[in-house]
BABABA-339622 format. One record per residue: x, y, z of N, C-alpha, C in turn. Coordinates in steps of 0.001 Angstrom, whole numbers, plus 500000, padded with zeros to 6 digits. Layout:
N
{rec {X Y Z} {X Y Z} {X Y Z}} ...
END
This chain:
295
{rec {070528 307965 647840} {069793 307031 646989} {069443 307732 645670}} {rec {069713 307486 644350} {069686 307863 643106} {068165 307568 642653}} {rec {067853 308357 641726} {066440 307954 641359} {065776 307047 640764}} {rec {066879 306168 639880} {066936 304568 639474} {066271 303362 641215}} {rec {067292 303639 641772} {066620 303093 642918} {065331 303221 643528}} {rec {065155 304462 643774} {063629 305328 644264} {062733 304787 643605}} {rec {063125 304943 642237} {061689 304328 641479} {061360 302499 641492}} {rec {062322 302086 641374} {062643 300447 641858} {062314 300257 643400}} {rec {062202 300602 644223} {061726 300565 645515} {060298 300750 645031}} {rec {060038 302025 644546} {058452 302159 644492} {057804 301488 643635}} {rec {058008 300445 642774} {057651 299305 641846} {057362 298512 642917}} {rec {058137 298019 643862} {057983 297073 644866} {056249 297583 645890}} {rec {056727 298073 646407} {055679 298979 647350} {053994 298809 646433}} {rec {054277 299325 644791} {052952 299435 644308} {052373 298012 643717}} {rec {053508 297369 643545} {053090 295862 643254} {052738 295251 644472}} {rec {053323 295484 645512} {052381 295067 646414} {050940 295504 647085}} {rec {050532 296919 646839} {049363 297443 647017} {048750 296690 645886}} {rec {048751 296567 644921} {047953 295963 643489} {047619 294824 643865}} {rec {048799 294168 644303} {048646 292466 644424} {047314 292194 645319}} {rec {047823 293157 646615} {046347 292818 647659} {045053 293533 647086}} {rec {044711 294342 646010} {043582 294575 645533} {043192 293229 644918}} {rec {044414 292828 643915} {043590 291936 642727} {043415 290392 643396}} {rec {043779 290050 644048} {043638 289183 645260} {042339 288922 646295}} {rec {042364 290433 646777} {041089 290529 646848} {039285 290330 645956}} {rec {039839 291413 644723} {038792 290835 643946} {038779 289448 643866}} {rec {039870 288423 643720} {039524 287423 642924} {038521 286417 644185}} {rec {039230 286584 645177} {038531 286164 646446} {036674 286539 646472}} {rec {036399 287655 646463} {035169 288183 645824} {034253 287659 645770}} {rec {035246 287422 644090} {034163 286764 642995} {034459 285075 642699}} {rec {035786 284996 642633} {035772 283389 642693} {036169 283022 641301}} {rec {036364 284509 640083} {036556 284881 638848} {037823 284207 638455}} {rec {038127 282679 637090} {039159 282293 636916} {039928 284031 636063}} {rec {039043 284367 635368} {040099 285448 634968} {040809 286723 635730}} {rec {039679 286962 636954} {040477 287341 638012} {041367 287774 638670}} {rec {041283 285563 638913} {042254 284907 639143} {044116 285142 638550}} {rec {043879 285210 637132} {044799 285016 636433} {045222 286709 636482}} {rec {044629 287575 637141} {045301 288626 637065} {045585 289226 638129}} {rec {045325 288490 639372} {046142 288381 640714} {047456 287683 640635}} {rec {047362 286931 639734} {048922 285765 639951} {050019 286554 638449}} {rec {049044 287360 637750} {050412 288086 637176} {051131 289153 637707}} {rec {050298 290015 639216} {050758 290687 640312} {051354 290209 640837}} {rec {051072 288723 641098} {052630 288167 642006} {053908 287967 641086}} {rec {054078 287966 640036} {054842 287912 638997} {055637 289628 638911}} {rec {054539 290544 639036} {055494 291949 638874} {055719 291975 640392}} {rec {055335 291503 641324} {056595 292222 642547} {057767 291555 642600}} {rec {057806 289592 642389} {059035 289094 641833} {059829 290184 641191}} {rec {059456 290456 639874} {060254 291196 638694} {060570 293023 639531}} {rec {059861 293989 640398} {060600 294624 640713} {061124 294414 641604}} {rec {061591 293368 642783} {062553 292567 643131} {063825 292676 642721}} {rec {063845 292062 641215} {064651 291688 640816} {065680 293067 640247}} {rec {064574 294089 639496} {064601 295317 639086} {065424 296410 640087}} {rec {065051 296138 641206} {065887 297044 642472} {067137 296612 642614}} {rec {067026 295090 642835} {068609 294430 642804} {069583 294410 641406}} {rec {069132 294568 640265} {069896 294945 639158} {070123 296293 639401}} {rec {069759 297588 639615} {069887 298696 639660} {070804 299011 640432}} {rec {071133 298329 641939} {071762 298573 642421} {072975 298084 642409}} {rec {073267 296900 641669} {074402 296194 641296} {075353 297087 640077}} {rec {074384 297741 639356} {074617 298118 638266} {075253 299375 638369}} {rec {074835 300350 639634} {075573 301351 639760} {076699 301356 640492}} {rec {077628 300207 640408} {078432 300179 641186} {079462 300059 640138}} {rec {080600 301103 640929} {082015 301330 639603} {082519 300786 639071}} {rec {083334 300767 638089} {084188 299729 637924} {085584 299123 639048}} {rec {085458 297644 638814} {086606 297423 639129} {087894 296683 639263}} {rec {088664 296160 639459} {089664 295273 638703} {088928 294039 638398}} {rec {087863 293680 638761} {086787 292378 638283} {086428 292540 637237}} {rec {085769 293872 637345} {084900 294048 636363} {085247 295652 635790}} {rec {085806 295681 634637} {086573 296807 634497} {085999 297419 633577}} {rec {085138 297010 633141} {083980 297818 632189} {082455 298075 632854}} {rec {082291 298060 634252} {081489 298176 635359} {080712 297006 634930}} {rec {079366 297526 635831} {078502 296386 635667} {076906 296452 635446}} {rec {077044 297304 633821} {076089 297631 633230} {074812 296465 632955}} {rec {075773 295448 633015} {074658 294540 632248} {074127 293864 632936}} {rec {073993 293771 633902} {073063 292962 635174} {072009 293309 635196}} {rec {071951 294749 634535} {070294 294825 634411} {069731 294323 633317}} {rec {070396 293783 632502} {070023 292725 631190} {069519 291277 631774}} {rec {070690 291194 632555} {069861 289753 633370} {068690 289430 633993}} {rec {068565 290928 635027} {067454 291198 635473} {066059 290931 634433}} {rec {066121 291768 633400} {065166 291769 632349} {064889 290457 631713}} {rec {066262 289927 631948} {065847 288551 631221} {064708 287291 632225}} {rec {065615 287888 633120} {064533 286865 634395} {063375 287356 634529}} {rec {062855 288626 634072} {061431 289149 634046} {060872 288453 633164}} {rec {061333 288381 632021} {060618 287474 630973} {060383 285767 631617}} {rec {061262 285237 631756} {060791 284127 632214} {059717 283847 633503}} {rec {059931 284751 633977} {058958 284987 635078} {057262 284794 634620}} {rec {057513 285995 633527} {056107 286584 633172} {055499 285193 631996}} {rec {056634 284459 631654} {056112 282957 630679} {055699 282190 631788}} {rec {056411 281941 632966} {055893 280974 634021} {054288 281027 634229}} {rec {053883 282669 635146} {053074 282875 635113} {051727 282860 634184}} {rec {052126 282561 632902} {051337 282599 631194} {050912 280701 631638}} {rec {052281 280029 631931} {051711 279011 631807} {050479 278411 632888}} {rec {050973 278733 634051} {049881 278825 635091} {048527 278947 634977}} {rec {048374 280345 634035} {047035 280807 634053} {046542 279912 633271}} {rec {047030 279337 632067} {046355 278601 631129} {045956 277201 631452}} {rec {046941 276413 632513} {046466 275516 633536} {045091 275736 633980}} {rec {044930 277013 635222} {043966 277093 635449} {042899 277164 635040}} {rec {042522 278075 633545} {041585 278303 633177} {041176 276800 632164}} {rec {041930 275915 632193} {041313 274683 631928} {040803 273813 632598}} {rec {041425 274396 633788} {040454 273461 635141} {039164 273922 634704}} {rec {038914 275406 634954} {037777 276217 634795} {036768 275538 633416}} {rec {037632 275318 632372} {036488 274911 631435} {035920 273439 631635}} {rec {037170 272776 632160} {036022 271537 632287} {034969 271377 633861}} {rec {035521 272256 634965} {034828 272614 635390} {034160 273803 636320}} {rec {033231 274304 635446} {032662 275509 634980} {032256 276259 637047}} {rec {032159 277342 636967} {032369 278297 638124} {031367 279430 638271}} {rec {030675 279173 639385} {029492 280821 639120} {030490 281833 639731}} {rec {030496 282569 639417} {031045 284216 639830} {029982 285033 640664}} {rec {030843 284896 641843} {029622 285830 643003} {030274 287000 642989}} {rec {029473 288029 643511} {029630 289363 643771} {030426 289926 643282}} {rec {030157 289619 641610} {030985 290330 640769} {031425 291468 640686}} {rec {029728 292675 641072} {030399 294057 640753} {031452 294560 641563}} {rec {031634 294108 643406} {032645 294877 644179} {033522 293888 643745}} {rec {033941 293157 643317} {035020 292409 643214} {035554 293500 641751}} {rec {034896 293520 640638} {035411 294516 639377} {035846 296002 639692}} {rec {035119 296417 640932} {035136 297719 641148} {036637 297898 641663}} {rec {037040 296928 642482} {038280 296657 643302} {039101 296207 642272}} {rec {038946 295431 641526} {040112 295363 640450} {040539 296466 639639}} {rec {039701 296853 639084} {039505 298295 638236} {040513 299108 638925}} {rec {040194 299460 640669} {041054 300260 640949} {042778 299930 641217}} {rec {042714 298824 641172} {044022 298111 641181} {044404 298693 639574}} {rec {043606 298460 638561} {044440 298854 636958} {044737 299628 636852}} {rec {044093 301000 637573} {043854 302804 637451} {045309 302521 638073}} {rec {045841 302055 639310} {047400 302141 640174} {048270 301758 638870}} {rec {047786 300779 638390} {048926 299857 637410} {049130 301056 636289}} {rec {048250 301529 635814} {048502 302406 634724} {049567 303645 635024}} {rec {048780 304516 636069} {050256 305522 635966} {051401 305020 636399}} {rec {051814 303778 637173} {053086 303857 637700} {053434 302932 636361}} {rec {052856 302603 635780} {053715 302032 634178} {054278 302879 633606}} {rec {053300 304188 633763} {053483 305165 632365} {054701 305988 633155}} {rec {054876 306080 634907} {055904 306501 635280} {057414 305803 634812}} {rec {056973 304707 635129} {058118 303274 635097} {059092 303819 633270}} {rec {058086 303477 632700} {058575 303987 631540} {059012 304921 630517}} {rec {058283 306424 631062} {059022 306905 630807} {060802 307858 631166}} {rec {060693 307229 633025} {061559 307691 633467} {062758 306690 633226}} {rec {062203 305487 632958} {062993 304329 632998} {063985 304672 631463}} {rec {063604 305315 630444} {064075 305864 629113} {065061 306461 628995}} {rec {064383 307719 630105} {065262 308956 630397} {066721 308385 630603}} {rec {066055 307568 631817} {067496 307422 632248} {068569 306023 632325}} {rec {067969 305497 631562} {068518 304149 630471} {068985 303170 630950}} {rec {068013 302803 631889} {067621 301765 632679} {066581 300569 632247}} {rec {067164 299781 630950} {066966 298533 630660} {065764 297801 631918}} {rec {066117 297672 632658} {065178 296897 634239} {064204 297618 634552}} {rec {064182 298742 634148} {063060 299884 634442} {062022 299637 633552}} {rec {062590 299975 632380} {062155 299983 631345} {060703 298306 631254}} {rec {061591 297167 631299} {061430 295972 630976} {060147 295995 632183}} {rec {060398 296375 633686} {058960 296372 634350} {057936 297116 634257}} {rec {058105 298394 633256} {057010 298922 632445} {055953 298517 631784}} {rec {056978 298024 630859} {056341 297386 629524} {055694 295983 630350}} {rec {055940 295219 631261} {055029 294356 632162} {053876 294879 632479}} {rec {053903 295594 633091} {052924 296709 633922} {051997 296987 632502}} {rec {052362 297423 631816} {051691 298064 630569} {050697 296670 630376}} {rec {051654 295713 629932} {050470 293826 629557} {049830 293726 630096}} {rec {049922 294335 631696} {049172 293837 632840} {047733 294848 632415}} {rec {048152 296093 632746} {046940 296862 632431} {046197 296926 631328}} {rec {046761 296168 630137} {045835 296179 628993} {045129 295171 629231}} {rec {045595 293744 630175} {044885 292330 630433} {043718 292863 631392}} {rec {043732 293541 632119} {043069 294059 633488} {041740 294705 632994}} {rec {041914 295412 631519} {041234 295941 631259} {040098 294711 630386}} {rec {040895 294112 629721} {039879 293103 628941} {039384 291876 630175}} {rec {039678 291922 630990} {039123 291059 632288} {037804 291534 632918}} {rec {037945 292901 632918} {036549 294028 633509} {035880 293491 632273}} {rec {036015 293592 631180} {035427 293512 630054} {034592 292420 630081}} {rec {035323 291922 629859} {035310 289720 629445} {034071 289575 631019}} {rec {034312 289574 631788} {033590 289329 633134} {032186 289674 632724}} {rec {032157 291294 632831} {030960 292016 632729} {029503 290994 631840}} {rec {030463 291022 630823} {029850 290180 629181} {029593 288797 629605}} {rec {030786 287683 630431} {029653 286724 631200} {028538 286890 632035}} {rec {028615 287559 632597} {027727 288291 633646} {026325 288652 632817}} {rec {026555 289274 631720} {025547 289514 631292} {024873 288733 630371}} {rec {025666 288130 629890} {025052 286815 629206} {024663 285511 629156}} {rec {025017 285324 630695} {024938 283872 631667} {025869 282707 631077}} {rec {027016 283121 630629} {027539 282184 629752} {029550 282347 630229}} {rec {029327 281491 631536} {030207 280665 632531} {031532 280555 631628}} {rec {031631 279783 630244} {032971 279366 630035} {033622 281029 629794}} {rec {032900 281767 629328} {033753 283100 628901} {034749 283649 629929}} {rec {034174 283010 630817} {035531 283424 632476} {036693 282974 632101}} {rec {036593 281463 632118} {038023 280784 631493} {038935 280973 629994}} {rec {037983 281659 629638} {038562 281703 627960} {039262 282823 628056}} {rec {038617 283858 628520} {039215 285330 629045} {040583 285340 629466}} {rec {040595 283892 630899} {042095 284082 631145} {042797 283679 630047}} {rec {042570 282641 629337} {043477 281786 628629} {043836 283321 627456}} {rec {043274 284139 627049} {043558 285368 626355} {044484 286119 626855}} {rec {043943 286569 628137} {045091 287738 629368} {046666 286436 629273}} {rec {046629 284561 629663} {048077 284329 628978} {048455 284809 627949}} {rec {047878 284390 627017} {048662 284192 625632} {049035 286214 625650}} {rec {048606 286801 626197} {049032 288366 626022} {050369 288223 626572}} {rec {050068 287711 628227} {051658 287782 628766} {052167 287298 628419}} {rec {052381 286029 627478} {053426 285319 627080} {053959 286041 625734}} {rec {053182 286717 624931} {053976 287657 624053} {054262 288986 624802}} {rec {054508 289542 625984} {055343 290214 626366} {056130 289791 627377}} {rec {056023 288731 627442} {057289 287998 628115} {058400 287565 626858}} {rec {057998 287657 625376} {058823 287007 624659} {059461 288704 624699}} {rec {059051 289454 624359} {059087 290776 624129} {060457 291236 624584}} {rec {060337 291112 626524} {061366 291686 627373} {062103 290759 627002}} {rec {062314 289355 627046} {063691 288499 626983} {064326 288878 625704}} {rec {063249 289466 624359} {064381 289573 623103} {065165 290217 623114}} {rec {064356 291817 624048} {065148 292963 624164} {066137 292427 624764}} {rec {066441 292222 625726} {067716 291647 627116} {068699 290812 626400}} {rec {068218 290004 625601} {068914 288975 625228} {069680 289718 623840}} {rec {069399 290846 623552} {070140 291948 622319} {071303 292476 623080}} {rec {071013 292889 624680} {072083 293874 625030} {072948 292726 625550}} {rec {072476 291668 625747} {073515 290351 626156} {074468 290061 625271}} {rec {074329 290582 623900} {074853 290162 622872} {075496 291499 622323}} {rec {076037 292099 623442} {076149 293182 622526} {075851 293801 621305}} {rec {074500 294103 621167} {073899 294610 620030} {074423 296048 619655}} {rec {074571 296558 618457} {074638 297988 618010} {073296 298921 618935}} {rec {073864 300268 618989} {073452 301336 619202} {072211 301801 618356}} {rec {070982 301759 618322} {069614 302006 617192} {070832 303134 616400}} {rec {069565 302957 614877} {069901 304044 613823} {070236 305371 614525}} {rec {069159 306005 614868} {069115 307326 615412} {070368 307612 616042}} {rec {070769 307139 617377} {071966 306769 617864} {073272 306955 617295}} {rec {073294 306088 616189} {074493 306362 615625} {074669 307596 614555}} {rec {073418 308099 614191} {073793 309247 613433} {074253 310358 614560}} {rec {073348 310328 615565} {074456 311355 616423} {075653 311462 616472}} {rec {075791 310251 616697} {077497 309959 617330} {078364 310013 616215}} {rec {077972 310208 614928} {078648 310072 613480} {078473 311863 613690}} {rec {077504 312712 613658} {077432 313831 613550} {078522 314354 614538}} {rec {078080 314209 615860} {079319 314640 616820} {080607 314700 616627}} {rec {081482 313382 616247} {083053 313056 616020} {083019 314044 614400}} {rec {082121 314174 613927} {082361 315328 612836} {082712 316873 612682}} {rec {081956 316911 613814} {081417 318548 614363} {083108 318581 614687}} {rec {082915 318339 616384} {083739 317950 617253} {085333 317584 616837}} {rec {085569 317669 615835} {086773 316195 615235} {088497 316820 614723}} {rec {087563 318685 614525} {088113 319725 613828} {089727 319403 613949}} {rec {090353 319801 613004} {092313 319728 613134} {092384 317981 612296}} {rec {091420 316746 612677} {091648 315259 612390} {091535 315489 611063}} {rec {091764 313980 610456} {091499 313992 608847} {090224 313300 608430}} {rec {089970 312295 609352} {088663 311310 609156} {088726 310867 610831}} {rec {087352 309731 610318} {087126 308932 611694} {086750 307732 611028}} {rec {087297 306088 611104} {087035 304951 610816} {086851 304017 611631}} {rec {086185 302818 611033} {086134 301386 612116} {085337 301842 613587}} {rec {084155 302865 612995} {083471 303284 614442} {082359 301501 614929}} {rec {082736 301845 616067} {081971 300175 616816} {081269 300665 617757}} {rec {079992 300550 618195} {079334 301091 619539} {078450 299307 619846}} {rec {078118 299902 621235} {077220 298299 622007} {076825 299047 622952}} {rec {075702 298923 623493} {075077 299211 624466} {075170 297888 626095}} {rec {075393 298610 627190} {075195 297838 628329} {074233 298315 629537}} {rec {073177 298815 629644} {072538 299074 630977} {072363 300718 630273}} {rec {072664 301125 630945} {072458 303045 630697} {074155 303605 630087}} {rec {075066 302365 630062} {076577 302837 629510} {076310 302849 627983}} {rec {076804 303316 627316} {077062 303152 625712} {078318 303587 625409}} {rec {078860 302358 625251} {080336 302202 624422} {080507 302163 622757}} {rec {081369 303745 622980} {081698 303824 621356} {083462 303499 620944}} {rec {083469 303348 620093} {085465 303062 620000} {085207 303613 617834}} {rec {086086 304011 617977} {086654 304345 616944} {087941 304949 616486}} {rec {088735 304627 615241} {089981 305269 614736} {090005 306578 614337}} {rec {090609 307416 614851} {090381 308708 614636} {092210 309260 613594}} {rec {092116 309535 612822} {093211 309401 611616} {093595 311116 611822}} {rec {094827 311457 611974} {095134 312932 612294} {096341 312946 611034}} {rec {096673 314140 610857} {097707 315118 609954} {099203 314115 610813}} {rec {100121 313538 609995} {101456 312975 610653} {101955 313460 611374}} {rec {102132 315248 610955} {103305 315988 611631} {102441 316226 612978}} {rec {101206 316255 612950} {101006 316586 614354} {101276 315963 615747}} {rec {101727 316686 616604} {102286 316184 617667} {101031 315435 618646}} {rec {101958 314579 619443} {100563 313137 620532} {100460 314410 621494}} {rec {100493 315951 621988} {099399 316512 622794} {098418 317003 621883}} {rec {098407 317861 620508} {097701 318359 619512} {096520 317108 619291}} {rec {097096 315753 618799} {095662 314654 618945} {095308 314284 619914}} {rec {095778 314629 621469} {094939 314515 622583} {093982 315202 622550}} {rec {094623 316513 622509} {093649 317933 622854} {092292 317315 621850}} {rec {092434 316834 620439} {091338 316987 619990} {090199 315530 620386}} {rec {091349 314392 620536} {090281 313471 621603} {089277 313632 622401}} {rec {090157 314679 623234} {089364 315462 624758} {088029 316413 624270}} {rec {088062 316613 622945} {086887 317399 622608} {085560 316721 622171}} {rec {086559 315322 621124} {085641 314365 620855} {084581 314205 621838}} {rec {085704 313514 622837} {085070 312682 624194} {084128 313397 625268}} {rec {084112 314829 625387} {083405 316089 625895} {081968 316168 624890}} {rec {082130 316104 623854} {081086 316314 622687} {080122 314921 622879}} {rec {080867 313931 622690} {080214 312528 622819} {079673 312601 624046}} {rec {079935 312664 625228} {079446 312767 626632} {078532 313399 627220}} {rec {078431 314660 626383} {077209 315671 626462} {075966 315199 625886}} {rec {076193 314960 624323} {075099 314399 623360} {074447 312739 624008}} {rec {075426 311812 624293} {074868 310523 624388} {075616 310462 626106}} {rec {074121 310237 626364} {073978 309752 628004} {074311 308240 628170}} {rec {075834 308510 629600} {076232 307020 629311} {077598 306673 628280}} {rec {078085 308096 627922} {078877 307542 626619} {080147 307011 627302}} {rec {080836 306218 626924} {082248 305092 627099} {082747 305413 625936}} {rec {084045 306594 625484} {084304 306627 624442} {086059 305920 624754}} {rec {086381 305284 623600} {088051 304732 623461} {088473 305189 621961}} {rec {088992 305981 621365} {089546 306237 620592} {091294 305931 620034}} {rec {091899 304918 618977} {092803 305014 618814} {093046 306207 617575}} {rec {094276 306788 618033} {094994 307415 616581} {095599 307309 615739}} {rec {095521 307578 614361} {096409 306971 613323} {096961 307752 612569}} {rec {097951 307851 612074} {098567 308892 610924} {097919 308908 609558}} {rec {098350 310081 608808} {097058 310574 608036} {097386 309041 606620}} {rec {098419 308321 606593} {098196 307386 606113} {097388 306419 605620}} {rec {097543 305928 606952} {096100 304942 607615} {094555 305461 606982}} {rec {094644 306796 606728} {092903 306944 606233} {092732 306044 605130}} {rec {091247 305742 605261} {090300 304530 604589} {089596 305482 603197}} {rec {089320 306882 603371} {088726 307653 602725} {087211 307038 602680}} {rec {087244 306399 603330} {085408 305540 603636} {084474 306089 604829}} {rec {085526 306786 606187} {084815 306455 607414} {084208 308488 607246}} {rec {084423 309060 608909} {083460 310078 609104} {084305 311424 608302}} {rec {083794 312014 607753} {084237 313187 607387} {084539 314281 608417}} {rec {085557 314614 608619} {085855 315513 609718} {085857 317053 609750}} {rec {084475 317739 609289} {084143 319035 609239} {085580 319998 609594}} 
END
């Protein structure tokens, strides 16, 4: 079992310890905002659900189906997180209009906050795990139930908040208004994950940073060629596909521009995790005098 998985299993496992805390509190206290942050726990164990089953689809090879593997399922995944996490946005905002028109005392607030609280303290490090391992290792689905986790714990936190402040001020609607706030949060990070997902769906370019590597590398790397043109990269899951024309000296012979392919493609592979390199060759003709300078 790879560590993409491990950690997608343990998304599952901690969304479900969370869920039965914030569940509990809401039971408690009877709290619509709570409320609304028990039912976005049922929303992240859906989404690492979904997160385990993209991961594992995703590491599977290529094959005459699918001959560029099957990076991008964890795009789908991400995308269904987002809709997930809008469903749930709309819900809460339902509820907390029941709540305003009709209004709710909150019992035994403090063990009910104390128990949520410790549900946020769980949510926080396994976000900050989620995400930054999810980076490392360029896992789109990882990533996308982070940045959930993250909404969740910033909502969790203004819920302790928001509560306390009715509580102390005897002033009932602030329960419901609270949730209707913790939505409108998840629903801008539900727009968040679907934009991202819906970029690698579309084969989007490789960020800036990204491509100056990969421009630096085929430079370094390129030695004996004349240039490098028509470079194209797209990202799919943790793969990153680069293609470019690599323009060599005429007289040189097709093992001499292998050999230096094979260095390209060694150089590219080391530097960018995930790299898919396809290189055609061209005679020194063909140069554009536009594309990479070949150190």
């Amino acid at each position: 079992m790879d560590q993409t998985t491990r950690l997608a299993i343990g998304s599952i496992l901690v969304g479900i310890a969370v869920l039965g805390l914030k569940t509990l509190a809401w039971a408690l206290t009877g709290s619509v905002a709570l409320f609304s942050d028990a039912l976005e726990s049922i929303v992240n164990v859906a989404t690492a659900v979904a997160a385990l089953v993209a991961v594992r689809i995703s590491a599977r090879p290529a094959d005459a189906g699918h001959p560029f593997g099957h990076h991008k399922v964890e795009f789908f995944a991400a995308v269904l997180e987002g809709a997930l996490i809008i469903v749930a946005a709309l819900v809460i905002l339902h509820e907390a209009w029941g709540a305003v028109m009709t209004p709710r005392v909150i019992a035994a607030p403090y063990q009910g906050l104390a128990v949520n609280a410790l549900a946020g303290v769980i949510n926080a490090v396994w976000c900050h795990v989620l995400i930054s391992r999810g980076r490392r290792l360029r896992s789109p689905a990882l990533v996308a139930d982070g940045r959930h986790l993250l909404s969740d714990v910033l909502s969790s936190a203004g819920v302790t908040a928001g509560v306390l402040l009715a509580i102390a001020t005897g002033t009932p609607w602030l329960d419901p208004a609270l949730a209707a706030l913790v939505a409108l949060n998840i629903l801008w990070s539900g727009w968040r994950v679907m934009r991202d997902s819906l970029g690698g769906l579309m084969d989007s370019a490789v960020d800036d940073d990204t491509l100056a590597r990969i421009r630096e590398v085929i430079s370094l790397a390129g030695e004996g060629a004349v240039e490098a043109h028509d470079l194209r990269t797209r990202h799919a899951g943790r793969a990153t596909f680069i293609e470019f024309h690599l323009v060599v000296p005429g007289a040189m012979t097709v093992a001499e521009a292998h050999r230096i392919c094979d260095r390209i493609e060694e150089a590219l592979e080391a530097r960018i995790p995930g790299a898919r390199v396809l290189i055609h060759v061209e005679p020194e003709e063909k140069a554009k005098q536009s594309g990479i300078v070949v150190l």
